[in-house]
C-alpha positions as CSV (number, residue, x, y, z in Angstrom):
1,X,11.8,-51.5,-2.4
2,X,8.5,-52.7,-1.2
3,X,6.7,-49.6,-0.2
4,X,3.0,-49.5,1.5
5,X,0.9,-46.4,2.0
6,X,-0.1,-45.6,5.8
7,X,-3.4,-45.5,4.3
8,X,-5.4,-45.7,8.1
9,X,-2.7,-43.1,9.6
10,X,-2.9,-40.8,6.1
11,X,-6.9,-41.1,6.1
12,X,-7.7,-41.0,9.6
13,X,-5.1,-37.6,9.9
14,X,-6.9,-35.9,7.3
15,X,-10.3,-36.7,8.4
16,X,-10.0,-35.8,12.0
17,X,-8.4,-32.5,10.7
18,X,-11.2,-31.3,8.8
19,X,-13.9,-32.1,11.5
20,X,-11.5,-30.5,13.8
21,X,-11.6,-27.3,11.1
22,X,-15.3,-27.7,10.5
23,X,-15.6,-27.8,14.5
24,X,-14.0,-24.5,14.9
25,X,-15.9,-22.7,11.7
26,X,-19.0,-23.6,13.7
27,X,-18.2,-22.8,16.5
28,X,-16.6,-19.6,16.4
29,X,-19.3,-17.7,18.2
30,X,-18.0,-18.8,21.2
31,X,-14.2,-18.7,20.6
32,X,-14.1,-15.4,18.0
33,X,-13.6,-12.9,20.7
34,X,-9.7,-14.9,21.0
35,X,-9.1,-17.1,17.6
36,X,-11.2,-14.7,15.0
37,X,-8.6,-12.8,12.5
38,X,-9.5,-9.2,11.6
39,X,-10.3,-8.0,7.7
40,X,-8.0,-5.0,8.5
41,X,-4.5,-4.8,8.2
42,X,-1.7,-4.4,5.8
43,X,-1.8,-7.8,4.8
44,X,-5.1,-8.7,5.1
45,X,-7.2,-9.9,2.0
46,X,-10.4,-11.6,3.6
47,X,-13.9,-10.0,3.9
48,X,-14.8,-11.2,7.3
49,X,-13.4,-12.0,10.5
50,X,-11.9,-15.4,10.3
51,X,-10.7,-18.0,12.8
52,X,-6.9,-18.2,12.3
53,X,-6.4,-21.1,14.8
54,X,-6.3,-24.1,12.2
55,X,-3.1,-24.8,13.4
56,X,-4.8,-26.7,16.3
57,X,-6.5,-29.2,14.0
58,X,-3.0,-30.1,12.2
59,X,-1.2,-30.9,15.7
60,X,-4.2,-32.8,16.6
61,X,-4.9,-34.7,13.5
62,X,-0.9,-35.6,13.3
63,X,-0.6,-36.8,16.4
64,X,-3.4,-39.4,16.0
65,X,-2.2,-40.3,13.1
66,X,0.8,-41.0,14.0
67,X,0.0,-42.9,16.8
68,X,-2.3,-44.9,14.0
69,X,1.6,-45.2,11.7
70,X,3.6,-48.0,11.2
71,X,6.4,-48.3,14.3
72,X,9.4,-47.2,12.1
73,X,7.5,-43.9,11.4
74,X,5.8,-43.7,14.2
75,X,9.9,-43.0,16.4
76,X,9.9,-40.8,13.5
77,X,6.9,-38.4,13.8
78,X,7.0,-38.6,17.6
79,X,10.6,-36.4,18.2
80,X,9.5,-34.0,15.1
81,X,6.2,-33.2,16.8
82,X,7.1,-33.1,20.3
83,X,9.9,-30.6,18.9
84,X,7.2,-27.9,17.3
85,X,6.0,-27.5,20.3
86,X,7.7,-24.6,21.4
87,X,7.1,-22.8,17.3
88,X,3.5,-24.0,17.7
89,X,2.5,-22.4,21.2
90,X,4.3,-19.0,20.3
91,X,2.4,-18.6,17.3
92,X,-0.9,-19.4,18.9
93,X,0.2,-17.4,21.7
94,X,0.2,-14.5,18.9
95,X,-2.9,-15.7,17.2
96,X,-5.0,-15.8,20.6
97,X,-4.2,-13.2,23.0
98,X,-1.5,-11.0,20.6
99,X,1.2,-10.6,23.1
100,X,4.1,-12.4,21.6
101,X,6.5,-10.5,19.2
102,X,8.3,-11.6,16.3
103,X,11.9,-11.8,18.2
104,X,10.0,-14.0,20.6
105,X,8.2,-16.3,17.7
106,X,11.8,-16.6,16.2
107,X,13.8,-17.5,19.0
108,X,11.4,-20.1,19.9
109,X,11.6,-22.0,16.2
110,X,15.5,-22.1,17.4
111,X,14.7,-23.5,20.5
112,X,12.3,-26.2,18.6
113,X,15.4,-26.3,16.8
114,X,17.5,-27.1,19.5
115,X,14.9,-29.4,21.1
116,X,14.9,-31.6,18.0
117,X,18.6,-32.1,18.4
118,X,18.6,-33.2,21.7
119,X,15.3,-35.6,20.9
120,X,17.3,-37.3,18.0
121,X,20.7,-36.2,17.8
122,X,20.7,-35.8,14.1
123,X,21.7,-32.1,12.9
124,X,23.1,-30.9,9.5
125,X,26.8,-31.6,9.3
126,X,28.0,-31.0,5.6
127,X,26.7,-28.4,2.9
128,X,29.5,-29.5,0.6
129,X,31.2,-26.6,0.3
130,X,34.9,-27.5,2.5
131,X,35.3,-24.8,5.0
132,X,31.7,-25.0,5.9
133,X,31.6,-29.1,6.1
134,X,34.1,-29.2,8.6
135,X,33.2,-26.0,10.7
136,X,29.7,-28.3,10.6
137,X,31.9,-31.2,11.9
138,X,31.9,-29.1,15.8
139,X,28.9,-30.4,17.4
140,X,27.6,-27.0,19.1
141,X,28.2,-25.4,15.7
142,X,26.3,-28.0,13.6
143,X,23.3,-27.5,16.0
144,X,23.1,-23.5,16.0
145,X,23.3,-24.2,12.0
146,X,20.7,-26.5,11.8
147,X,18.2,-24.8,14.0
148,X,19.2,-21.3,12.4
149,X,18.1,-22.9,9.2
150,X,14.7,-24.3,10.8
151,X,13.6,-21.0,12.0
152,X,14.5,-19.9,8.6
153,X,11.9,-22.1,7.4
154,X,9.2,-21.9,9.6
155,X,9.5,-18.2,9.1
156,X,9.1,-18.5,5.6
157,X,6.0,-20.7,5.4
158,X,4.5,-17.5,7.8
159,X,5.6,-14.9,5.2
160,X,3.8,-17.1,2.7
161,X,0.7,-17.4,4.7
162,X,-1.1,-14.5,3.0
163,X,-3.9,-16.5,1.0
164,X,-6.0,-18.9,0.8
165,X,-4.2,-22.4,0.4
166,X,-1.1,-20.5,-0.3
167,X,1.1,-21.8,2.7
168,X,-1.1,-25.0,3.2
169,X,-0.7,-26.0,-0.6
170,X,2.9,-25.0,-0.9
171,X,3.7,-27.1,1.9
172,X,2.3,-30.3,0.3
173,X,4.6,-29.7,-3.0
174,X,7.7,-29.3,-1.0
175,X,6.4,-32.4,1.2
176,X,5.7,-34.2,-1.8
177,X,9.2,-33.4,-3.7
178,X,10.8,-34.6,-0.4
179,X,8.8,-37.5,-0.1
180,X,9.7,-38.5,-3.5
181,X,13.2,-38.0,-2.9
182,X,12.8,-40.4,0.1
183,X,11.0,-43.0,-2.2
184,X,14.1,-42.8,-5.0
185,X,16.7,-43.1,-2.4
186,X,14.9,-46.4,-0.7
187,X,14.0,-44.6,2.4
188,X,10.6,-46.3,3.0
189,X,10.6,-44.5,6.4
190,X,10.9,-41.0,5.3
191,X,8.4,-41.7,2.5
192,X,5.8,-42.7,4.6
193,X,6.0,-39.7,7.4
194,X,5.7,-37.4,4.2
195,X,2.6,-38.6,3.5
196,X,0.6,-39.3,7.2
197,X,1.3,-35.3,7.3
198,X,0.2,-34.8,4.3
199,X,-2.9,-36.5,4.8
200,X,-3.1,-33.9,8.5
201,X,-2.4,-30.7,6.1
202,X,-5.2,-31.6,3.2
203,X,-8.0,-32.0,6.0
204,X,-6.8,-28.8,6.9
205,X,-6.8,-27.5,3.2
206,X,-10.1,-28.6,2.9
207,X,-12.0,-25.5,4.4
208,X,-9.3,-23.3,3.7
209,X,-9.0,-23.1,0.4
210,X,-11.4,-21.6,-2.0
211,X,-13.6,-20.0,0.6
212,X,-10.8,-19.3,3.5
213,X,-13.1,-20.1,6.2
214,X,-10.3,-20.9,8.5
215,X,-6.7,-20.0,8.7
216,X,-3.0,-21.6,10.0
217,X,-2.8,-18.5,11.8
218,X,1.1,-18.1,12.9
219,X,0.5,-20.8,14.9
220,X,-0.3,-23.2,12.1
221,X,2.7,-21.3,9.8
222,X,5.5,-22.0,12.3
223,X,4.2,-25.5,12.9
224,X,3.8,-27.0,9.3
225,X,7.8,-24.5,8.3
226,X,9.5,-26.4,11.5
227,X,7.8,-29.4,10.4
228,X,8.9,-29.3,6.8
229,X,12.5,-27.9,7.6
230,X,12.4,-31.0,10.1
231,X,11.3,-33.4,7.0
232,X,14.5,-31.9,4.6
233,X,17.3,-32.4,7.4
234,X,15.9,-36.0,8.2
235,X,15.9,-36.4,4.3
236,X,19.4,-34.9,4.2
237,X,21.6,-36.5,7.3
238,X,19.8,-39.8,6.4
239,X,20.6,-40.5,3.0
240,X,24.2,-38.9,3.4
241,X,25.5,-41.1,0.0
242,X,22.4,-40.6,-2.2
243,X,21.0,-37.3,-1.6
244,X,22.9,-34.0,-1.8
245,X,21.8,-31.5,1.0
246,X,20.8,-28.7,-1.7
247,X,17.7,-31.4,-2.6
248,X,15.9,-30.7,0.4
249,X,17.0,-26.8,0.3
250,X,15.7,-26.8,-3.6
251,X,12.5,-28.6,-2.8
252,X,11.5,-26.0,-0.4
253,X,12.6,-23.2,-3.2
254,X,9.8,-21.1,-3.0
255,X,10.0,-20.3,0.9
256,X,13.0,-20.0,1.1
257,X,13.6,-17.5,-2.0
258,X,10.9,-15.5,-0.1
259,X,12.4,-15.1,2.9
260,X,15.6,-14.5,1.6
261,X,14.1,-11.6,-0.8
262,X,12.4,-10.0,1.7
263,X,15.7,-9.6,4.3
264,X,17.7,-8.1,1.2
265,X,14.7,-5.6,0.2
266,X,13.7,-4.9,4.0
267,X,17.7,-4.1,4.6
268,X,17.5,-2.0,1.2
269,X,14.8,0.2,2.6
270,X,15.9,0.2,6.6
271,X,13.0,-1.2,7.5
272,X,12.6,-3.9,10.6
273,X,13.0,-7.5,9.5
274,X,9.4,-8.3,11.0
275,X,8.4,-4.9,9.5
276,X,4.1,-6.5,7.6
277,X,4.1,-4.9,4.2
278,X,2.3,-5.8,0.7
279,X,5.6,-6.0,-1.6
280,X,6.0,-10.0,-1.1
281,X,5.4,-12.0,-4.6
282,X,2.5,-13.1,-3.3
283,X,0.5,-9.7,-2.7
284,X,2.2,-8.3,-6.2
285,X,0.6,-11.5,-8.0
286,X,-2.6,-10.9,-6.0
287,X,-2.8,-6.9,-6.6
288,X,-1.1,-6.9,-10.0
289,X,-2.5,-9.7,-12.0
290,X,-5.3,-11.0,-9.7
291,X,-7.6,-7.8,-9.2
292,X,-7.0,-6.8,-12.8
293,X,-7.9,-10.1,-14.2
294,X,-10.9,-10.9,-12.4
295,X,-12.7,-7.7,-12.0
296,X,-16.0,-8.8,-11.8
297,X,-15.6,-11.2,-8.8
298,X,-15.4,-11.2,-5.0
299,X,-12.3,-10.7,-2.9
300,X,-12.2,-14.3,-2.1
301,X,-12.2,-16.0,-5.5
302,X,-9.5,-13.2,-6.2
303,X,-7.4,-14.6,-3.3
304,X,-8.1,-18.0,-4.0
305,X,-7.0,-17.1,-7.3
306,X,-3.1,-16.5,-6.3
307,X,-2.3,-19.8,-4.7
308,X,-2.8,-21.5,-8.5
309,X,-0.4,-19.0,-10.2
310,X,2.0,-19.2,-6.9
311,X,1.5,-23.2,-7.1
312,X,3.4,-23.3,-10.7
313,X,6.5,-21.8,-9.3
314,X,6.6,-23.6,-6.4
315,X,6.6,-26.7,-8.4
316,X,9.5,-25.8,-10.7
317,X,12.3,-26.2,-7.2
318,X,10.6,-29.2,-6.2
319,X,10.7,-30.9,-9.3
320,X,14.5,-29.9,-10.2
321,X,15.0,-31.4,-6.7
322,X,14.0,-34.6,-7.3
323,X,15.6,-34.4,-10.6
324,X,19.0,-33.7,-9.4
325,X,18.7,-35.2,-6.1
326,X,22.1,-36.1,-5.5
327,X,24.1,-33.7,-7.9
328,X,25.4,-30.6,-5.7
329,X,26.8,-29.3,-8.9
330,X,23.1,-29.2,-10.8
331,X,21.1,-28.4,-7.5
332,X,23.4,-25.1,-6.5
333,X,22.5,-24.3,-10.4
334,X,19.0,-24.7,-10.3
335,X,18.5,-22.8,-7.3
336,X,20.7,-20.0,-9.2
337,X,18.1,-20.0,-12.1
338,X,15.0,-20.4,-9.7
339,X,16.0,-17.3,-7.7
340,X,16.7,-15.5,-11.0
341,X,13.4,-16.4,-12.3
342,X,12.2,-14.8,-9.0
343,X,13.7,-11.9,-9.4
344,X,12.7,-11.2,-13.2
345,X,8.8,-11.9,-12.5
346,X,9.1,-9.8,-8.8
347,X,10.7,-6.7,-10.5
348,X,8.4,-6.7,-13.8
349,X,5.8,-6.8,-11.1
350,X,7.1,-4.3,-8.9
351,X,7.8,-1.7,-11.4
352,X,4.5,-2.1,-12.9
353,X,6.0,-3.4,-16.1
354,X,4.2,-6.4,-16.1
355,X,0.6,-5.4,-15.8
356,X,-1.8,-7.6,-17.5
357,X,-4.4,-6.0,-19.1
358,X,-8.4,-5.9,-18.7
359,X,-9.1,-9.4,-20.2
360,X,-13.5,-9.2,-21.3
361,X,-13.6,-13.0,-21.4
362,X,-12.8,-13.8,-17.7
363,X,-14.9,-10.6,-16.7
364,X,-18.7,-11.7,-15.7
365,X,-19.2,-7.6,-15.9
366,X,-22.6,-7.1,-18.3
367,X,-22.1,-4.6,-21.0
């Protein structure tokens, strides 16, 4: 397969999305009273107000560059993006004016869902497992599936938006696993719009991460999770003989298993599905390994800190993916041993078994 970077659609993306960024950290004097997210709150680990509309420069940046991509991707990128729309503008609704709810955010992933269906016509039609592949085989069924599963995973990039680069960064492995999974299979096409976003989400990344001078803000969450749950059921329904549909579901492991844990210990404790609270892995790693380790330093290098610990488990699903790209078999057992590998780090965590101790040579603390 001859394959050719979009390098002017990849490079152009990324630029225009971190002056776009850059724009907004300047100028948030006159938008703060709207776009600037406050220090307090359960889930809040910043030390000043923050702009949390970076979603805005991703939208932006991806549709120029797509309108800068080769044809094939560009019929692509265009349906995917005109699909967020609705998952975009009810996060930013949320982020700006804080009127929309979490039922509301929710149903309107399914509608983007929905949307991207009727744009395309391509929804998820086999799982293999039997029963399931041929309930999948109804039409209106199929489509309620497939955009059940996309709200799934926009709502799991938002849950993992806690820190800095955390949902940003995460993204780009699970892009880059599926992207890989495209090259493999010969699917130039698939390849390529993997990386034009990528180049959108690492202008982004940019500013965000150390410092976390701007955020996605659940704008910016729901966009990049409907865009990457997009990505795996393109992947998916258009390599039907080469790529088993648990790949793309692996290489977004780490989402996914956080979404999933968080309904089953949410249920356990009768508490509200959308109910904010600091017992995700993320805010265990940060308060349990990432204040103790680095004593000595400011809140934001201790929340920059998470997103490299986080990053080597997200890579573990990706990489099994693209391993095992077309072996159900292996993939349903990988995801078995990722989600066990979860759940041994979250409940050592949890229980405070797992507490690392005072370590002297990463303090900067004088005697």
């Amino acid at each position: 397969m001859v394959f050719a970077i979009p390098h002017l659609a990849l490079t152009v993306g990324g630029i225009v999305s971190f002056l776009i960024c850059l724009g907004i950290v300047l100028t948030k004097h006159l938008h703060g009273s709207h776009s600037l997210d406050s220090e307090a709150g359960v889930q809040k680990v910043h030390e000043e107000p923050t702009p949390r509309i970076g979603g805005i420069a991703i939208l932006i940046s991806a549709v120029i560059g797509s309108s800068l991509a080769p044809p094939e991707v560009a019929a692509l990128l265009w349906p995917m993006l005109l699909a967020s729309l609705p998952a975009f503008f009810a996060g930013a609704i949320e982020d700006l004016f804080k009127r929309n709810g979490v039922t509301e955010r929710l149903l309107a992933t399914f509608a983007s869902g929905v949307l991207a269906w009727w744009l395309t016509g391509v929804s998820l039609t086999r799982i293999d497992i039997p029963l399931f592949d041929w309930a999948l085989s109804i039409v209106p069924i199929s489509v309620i599936f497939t955009a059940f599963a996309l709200s799934g995973v926009a709502n799991a990039v938002n849950i993992i938006d806690g820190f800095n680069g955390l949902a940003s960064g995460t993204v780009l492995v699970c892009l880059s696993a599926l992207g890989l999974i495209s090259f493999q299979v010969a699917d130039a096409e698939m390849a390529k719009l993997c990386f034009v976003l990528a180049g959108s989400i690492f202008g982004f990344m940019l500013v965000n991460y150390p410092k976390g001078k701007i955020f996605l803000g659940d704008g910016g969450a729901y966009l990049l999770g409907f865009l990457l749950g997009w990505v795996a059921v393109m992947v998916a329904t258009r390599n039907p003989y080469h790529v088993s549909p648990w790949a793309p579901l692996l290489a977004c492991g780490y989402p996914i298993l956080e979404v999933l844990f968080s309904m089953l210990r949410r249920r356990a404790r009768t508490l509200k599905l959308g109910h904010p609270d600091r017992l995700h892995l993320h805010s265990l790693v940060w308060g349990r390994v990432c204040r103790r380790w680095f004593l000595s330093y400011s809140i934001t290098t201790k929340n920059a800190m998470v997103f490299p610990i986080l990053f080597l488990f997200a890579v573990l699903p990706a990489v099994l993916s693209v391993l095992f790209r077309s072996s159900t078999p292996k993939l349903v057992l990988s995801f078995i041993v990722c989600a066990s590998i979860y759940a041994l780090i979250y409940a050592r965590l949890v229980h405070f078994r797992w507490v690392f101790p005072k370590l002297r040579v990463i303090s900067r603390r004088k005697r």
